[in-house]
Backbone as a printed PyTorch tensor [residue, N CA C, xyz], in Angstrom:
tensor([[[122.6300,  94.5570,  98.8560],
         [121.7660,  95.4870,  99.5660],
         [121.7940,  95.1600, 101.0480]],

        [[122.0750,  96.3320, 101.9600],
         [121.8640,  95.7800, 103.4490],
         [120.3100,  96.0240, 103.8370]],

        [[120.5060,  95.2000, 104.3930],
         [118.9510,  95.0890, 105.3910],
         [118.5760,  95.9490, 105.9280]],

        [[119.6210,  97.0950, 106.4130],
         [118.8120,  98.4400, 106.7310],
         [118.4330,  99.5250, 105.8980]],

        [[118.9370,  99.0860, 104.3700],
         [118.6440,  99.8600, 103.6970],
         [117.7330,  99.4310, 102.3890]],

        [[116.6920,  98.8920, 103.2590],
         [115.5370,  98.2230, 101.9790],
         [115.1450,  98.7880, 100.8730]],

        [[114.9710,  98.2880,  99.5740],
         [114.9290,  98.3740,  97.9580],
         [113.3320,  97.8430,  97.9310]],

        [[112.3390,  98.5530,  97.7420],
         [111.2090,  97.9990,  97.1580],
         [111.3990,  97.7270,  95.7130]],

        [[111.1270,  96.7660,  95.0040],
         [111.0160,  96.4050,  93.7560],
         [110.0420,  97.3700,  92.6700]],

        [[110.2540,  97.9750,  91.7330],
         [109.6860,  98.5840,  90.6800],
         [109.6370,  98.0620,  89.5410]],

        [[110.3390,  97.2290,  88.9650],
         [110.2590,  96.2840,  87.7200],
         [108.8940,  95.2000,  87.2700]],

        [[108.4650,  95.0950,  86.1590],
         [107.9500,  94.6960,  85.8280],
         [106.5400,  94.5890,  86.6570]],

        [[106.3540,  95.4070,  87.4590],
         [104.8130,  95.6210,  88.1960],
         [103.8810,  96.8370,  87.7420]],

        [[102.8160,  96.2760,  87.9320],
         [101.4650,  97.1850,  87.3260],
         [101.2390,  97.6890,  88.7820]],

        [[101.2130,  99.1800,  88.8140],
         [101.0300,  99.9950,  90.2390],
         [ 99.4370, 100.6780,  90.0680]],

        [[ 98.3660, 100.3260,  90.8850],
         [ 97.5350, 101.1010,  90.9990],
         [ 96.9830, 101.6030,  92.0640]],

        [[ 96.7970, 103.3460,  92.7570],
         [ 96.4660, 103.6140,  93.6720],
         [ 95.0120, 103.3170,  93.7940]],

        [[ 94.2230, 103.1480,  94.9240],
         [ 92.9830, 103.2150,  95.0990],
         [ 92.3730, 103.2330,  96.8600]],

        [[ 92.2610, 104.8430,  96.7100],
         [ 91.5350, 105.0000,  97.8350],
         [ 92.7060, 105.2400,  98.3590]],

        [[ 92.9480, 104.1550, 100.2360],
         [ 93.5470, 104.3750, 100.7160],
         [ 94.5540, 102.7750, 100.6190]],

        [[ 95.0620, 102.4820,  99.5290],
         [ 95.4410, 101.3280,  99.3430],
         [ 95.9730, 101.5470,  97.9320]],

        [[ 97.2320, 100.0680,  97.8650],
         [ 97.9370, 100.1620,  96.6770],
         [ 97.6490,  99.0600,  96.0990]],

        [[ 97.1360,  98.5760,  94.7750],
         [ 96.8300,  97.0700,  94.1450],
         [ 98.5140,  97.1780,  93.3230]],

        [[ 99.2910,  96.2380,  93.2700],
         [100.2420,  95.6090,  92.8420],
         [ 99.9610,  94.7920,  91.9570]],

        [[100.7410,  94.7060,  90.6770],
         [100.3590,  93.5960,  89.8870],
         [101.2500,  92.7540,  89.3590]],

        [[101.9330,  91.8990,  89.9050],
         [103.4610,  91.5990,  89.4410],
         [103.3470,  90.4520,  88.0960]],

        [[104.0080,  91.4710,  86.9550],
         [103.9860,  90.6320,  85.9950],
         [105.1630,  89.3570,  85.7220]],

        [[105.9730,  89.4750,  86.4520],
         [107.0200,  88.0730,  86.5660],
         [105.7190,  86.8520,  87.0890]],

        [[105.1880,  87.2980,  88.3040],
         [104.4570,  85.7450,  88.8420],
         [103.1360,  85.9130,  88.8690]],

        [[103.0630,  86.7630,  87.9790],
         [101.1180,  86.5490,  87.6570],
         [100.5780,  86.7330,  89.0820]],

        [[100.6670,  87.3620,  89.9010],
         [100.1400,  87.7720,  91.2090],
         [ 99.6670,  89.3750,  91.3230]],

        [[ 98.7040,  89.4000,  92.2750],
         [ 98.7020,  90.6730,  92.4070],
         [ 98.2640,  90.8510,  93.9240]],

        [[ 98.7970,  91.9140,  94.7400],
         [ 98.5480,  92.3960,  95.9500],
         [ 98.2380,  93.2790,  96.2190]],

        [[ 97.3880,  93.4420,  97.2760],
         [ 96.9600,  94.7320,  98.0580],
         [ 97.7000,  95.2250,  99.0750]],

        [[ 98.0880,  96.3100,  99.2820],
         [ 98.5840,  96.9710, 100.3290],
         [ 98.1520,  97.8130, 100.6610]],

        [[ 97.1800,  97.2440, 102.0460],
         [ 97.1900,  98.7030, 103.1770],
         [ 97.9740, 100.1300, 103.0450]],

        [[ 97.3330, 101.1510, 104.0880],
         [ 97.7070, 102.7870, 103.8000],
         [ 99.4480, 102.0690, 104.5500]],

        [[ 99.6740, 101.3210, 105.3610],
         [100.1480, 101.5170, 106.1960],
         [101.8810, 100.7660, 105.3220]],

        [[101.8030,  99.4330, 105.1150],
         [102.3240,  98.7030, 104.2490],
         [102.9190,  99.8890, 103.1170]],

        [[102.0760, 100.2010, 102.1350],
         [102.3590, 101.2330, 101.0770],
         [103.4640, 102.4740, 101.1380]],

        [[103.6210, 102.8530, 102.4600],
         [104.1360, 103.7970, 102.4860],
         [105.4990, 103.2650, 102.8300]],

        [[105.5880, 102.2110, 103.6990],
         [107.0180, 101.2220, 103.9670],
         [107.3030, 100.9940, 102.4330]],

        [[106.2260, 100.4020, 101.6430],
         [107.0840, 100.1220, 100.0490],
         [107.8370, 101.4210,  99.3910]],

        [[106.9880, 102.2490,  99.6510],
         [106.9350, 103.6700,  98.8170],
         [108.7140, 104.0020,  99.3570]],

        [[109.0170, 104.0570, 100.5040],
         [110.1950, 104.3790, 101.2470],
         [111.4540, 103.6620, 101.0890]],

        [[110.9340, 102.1430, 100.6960],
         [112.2770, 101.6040, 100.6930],
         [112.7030, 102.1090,  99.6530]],

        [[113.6530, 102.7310,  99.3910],
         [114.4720, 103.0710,  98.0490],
         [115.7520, 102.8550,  98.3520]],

        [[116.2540, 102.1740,  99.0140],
         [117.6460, 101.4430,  98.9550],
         [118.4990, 102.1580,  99.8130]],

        [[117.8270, 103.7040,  99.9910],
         [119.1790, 105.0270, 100.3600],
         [118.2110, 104.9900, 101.5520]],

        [[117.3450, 104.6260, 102.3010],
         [116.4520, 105.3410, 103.0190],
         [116.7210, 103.6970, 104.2720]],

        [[117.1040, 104.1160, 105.6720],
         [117.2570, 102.9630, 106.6410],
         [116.1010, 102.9000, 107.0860]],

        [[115.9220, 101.5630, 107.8170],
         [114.3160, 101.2420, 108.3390],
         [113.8000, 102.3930, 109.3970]],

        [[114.7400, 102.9650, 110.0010],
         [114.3600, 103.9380, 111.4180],
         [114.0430, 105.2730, 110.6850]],

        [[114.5740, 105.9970, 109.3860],
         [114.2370, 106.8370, 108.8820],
         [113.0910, 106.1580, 108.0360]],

        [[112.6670, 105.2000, 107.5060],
         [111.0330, 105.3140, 107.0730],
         [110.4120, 105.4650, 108.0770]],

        [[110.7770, 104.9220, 109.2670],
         [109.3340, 105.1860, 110.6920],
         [109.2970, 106.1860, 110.7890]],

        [[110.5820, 107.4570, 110.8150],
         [110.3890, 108.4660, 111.1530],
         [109.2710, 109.5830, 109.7170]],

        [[109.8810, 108.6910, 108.6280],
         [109.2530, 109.6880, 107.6680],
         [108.1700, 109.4020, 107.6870]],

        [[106.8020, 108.0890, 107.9200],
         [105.8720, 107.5030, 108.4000],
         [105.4720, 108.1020, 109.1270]],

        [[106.1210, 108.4670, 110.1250],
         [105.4860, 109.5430, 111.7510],
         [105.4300, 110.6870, 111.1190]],

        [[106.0920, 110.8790, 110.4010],
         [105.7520, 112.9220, 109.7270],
         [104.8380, 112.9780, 109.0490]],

        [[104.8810, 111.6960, 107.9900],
         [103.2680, 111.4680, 106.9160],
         [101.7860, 111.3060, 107.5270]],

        [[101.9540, 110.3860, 108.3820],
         [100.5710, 109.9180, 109.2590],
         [100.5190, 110.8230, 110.3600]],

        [[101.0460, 111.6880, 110.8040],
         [101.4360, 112.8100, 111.7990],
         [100.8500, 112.2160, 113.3840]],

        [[101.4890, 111.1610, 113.2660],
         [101.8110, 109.9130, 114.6550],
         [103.3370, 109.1840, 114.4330]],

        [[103.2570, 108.7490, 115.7810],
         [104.9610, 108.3020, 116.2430],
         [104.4300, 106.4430, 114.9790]],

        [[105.2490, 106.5040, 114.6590],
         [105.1570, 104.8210, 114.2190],
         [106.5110, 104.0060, 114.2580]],

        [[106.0370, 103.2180, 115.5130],
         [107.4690, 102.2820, 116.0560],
         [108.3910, 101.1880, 114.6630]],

        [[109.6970, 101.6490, 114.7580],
         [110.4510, 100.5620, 113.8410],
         [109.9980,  99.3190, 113.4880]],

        [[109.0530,  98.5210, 114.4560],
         [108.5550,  97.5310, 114.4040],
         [107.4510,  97.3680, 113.2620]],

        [[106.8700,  98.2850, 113.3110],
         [105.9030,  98.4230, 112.4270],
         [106.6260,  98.1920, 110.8000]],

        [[107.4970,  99.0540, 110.2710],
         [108.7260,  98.6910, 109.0350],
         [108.9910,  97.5350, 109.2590]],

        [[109.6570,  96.5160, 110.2140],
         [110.0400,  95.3210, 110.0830],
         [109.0160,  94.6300, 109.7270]],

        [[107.9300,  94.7640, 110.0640],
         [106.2450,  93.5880, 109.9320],
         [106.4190,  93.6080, 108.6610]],

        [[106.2710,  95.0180, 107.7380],
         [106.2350,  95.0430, 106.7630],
         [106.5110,  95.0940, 105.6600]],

        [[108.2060,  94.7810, 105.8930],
         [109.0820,  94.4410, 105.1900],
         [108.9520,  92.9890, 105.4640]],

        [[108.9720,  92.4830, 106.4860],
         [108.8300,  90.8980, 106.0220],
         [107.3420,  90.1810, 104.7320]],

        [[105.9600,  91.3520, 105.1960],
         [105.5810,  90.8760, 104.3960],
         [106.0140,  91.1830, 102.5710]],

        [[106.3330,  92.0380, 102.7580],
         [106.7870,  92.5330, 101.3660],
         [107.7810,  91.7430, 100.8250]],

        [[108.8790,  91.2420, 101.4300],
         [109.4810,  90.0720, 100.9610],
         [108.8120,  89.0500, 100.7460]],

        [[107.7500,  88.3880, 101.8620],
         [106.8330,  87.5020, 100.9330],
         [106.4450,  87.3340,  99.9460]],

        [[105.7060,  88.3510,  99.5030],
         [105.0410,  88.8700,  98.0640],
         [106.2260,  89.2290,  97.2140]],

        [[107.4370,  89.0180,  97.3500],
         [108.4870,  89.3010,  96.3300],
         [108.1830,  91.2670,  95.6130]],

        [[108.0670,  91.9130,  96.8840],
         [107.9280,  93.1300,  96.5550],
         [109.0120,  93.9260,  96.9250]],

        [[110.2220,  93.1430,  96.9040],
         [111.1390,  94.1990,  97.3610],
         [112.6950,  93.7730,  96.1980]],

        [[113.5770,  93.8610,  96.0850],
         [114.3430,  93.7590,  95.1830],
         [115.0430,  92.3940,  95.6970]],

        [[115.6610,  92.3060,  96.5970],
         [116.0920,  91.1070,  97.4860],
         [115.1530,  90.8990,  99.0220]],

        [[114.8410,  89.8520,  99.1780],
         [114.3430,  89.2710, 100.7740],
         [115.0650,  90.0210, 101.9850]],

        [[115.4110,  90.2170, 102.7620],
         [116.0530,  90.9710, 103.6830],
         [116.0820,  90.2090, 105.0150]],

        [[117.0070,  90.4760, 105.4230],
         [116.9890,  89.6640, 106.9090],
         [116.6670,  90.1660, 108.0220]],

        [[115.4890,  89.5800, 108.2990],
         [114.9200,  90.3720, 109.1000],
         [115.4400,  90.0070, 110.8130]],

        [[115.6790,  91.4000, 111.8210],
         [116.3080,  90.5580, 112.6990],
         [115.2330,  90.0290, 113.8060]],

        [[116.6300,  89.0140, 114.3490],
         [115.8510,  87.9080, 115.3500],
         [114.4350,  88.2080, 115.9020]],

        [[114.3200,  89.6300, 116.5850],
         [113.4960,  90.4100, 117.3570],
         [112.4640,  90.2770, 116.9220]],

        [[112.4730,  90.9870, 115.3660],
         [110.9990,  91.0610, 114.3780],
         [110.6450,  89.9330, 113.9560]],

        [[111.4820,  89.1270, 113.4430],
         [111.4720,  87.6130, 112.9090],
         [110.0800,  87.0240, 112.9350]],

        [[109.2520,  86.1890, 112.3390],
         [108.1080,  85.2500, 112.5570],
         [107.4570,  85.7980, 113.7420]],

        [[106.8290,  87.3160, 114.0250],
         [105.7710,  87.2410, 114.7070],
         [104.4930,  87.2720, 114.4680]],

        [[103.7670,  86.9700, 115.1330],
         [102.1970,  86.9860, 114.5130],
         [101.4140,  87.9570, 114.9160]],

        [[100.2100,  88.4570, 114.0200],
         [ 99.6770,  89.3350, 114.5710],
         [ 99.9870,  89.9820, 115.8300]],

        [[ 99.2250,  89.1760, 116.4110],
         [ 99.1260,  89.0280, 118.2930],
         [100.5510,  89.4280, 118.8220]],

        [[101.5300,  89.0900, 118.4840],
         [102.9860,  89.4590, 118.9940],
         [102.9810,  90.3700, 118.2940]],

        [[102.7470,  91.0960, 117.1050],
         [103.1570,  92.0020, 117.0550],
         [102.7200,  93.3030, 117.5800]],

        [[100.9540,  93.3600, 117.5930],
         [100.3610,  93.7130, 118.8620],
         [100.8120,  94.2340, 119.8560]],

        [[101.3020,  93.0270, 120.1820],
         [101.8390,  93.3600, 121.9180],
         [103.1620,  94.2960, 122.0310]],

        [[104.0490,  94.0700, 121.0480],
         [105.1670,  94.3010, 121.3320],
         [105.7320,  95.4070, 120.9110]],

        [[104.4560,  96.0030, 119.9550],
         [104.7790,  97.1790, 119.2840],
         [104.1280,  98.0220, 120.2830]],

        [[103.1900,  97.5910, 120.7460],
         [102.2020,  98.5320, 122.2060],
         [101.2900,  99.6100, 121.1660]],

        [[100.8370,  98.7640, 120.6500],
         [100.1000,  99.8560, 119.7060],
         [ 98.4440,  98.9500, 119.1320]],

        [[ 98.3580,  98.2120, 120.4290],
         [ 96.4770,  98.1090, 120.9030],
         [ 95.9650,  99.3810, 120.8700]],

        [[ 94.8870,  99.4780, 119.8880],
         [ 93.5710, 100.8690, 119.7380],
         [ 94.3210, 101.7110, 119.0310]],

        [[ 95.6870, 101.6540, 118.8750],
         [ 96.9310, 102.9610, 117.8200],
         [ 95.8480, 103.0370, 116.8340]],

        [[ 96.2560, 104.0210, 116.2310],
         [ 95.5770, 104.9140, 115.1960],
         [ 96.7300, 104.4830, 113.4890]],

        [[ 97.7750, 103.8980, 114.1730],
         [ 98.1110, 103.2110, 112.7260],
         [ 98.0150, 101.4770, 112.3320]],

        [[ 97.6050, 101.5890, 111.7350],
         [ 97.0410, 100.1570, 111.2700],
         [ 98.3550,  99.1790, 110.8200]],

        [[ 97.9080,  97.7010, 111.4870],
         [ 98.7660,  97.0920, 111.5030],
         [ 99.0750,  96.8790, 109.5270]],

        [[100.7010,  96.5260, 109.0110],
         [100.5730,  96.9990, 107.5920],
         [100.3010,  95.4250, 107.5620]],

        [[ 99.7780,  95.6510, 106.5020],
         [ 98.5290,  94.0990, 105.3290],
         [ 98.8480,  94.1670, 103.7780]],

        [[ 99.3160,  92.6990, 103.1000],
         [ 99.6480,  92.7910, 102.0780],
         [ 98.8980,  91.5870, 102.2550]],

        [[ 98.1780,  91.8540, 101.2430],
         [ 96.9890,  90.4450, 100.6700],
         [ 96.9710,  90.0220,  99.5890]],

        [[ 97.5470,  88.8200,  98.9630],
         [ 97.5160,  88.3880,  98.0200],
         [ 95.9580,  88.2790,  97.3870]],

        [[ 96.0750,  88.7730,  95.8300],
         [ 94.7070,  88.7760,  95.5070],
         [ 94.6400,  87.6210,  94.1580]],

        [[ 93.7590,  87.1480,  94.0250],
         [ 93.5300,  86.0430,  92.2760],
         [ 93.3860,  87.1330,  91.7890]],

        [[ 94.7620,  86.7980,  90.8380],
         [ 94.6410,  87.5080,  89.2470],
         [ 93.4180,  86.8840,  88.3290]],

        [[ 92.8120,  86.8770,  87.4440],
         [ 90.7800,  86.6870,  86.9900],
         [ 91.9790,  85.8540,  85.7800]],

        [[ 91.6340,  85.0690,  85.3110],
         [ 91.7860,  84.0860,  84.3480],
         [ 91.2220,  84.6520,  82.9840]],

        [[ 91.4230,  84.2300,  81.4690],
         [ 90.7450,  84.7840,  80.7760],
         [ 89.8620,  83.9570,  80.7610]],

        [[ 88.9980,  82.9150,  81.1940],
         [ 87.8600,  82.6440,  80.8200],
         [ 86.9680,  83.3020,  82.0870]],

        [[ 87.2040,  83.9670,  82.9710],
         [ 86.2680,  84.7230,  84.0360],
         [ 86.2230,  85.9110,  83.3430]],

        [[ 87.0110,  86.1220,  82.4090],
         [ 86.5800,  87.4710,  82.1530],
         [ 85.6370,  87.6940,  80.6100]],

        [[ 85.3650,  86.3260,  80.3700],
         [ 84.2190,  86.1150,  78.9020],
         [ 82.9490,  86.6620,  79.5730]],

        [[ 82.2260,  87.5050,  78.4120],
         [ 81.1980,  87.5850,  78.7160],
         [ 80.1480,  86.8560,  78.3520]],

        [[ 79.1870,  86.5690,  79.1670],
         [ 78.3270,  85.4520,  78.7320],
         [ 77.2080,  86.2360,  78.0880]],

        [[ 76.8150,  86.0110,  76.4930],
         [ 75.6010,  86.4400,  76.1740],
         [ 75.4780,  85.1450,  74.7430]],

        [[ 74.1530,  85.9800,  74.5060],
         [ 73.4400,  84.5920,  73.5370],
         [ 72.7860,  84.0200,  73.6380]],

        [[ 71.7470,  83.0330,  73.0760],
         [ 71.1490,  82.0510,  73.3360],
         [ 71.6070,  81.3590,  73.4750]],

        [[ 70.8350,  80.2300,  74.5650],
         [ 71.4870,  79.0030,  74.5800],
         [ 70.5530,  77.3560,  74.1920]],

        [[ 70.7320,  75.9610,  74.5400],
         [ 70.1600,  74.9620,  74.2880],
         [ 70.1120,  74.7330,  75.5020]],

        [[ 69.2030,  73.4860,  75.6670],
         [ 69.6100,  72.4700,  76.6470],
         [ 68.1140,  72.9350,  78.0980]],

        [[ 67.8600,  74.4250,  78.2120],
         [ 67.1370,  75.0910,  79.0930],
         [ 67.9300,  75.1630,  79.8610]],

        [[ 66.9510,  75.8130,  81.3120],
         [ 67.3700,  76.2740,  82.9130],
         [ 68.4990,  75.7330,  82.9720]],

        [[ 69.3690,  75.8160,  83.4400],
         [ 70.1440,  75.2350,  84.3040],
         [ 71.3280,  74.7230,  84.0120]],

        [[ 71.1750,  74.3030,  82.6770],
         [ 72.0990,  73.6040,  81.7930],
         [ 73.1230,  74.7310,  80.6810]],

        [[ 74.2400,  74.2430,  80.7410],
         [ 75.3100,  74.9590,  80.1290],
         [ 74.8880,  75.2140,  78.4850]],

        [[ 74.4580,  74.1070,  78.2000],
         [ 74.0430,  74.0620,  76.4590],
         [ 75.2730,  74.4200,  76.2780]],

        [[ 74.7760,  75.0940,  74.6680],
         [ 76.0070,  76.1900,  74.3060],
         [ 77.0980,  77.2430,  74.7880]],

        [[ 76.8160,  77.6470,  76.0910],
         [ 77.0990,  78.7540,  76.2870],
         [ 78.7210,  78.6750,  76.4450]],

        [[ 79.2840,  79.6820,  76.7790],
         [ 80.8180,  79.8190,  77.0590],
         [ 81.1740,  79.5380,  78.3860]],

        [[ 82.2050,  78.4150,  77.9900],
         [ 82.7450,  78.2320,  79.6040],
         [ 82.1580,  78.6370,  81.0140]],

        [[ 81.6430,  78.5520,  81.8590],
         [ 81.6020,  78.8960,  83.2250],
         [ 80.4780,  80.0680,  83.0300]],

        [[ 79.5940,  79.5690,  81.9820],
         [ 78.3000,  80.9740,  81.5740],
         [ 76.7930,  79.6140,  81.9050]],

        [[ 76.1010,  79.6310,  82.3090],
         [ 75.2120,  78.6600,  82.4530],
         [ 74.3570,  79.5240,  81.5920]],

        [[ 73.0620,  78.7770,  81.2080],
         [ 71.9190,  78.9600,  80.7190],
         [ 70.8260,  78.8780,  81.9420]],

        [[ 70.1200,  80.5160,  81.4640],
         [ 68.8710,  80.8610,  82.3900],
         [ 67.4370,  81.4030,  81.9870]],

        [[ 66.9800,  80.6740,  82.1770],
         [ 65.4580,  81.2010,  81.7240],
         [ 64.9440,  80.6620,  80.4490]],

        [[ 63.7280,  80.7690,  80.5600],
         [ 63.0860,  80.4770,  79.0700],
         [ 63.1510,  81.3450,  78.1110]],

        [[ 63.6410,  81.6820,  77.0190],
         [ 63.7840,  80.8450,  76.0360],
         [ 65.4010,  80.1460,  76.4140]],

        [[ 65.6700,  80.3620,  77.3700],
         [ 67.4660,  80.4780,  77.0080],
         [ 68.5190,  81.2060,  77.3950]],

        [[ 68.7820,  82.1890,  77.8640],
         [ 69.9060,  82.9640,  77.8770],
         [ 71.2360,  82.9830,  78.2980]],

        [[ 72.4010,  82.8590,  77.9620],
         [ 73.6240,  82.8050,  78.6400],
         [ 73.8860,  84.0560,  80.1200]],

        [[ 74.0960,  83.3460,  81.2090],
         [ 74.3540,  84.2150,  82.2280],
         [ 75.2420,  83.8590,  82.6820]]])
């Protein structure tokens, strides 16, 4: 795959829209991510046939604002982070390791109306966060007694919370 022609990954991920954001759920590494309006639409685009300068442009027709190439590179690097794209991509020198703040600057898009793109790794919930705690319990206030894992006991007589 060339680097100008980025592959977002579709395999083995749980896709859910919400709002103005995409939750990712990658079942290879038990992770799941959020992606910004802005991020989402760079994933949505990479399809392997589509170069980084034609997602900005198709980006500028969607968000019906100019959105600089730079903006695709941010967010293709993060998307390679999160292993959201089919292969890592090389990102060039220019875009390479900038931070916020550089990217900021360099995109010239202080107060812009498109948001810098954000992929946030989120905790996947364990199955014992997802037990529900009910029942009586021993022990009183405060104390676990009986209850299930990570459920304390509250109140008199008892209750699992």
């Amino acid at each position: 795959m060339s680097s100008l022609y980025p592959a977002g990954r579709r395999d083995q991920l749980v896709v859910e829209h919400v709002k103005d954001e995409v939750l990712v759920y990658d079942l290879e590494r038990d992770q799941a991510s959020c992606l910004n309006t802005t991020a989402a639409l760079v994933w949505k685009y990479a399809d392997g046939k589509t170069s980084v300068s034609e997602i900005a442009d198709k980006m500028s027709r969607e968000l019906g604002m100019l959105v600089d190439v730079r903006v695709v590179w941010y967010a293709l690097e993060q998307l390679g982070k999160k292993h959201l794209l089919q292969e890592r991509i090389a990102i060039p020198v220019e875009y390479s390791r900038m931070t916020r703040r550089d990217f900021l600057t360099k995109a010239g898009i202080v107060g812009a109306a498109v948001a810098i793109p954000v992929v946030i790794a989120l905790a996947a919930p364990t199955p014992a966060m997802a037990a529900t705690c009910t029942g009586a319990c021993t022990g009183g206030p405060g104390v676990q007694g009986t209850c299930v894992a990570g459920c304390i006991c509250n109140g008199d007589p008892g209750v699992c919370v």
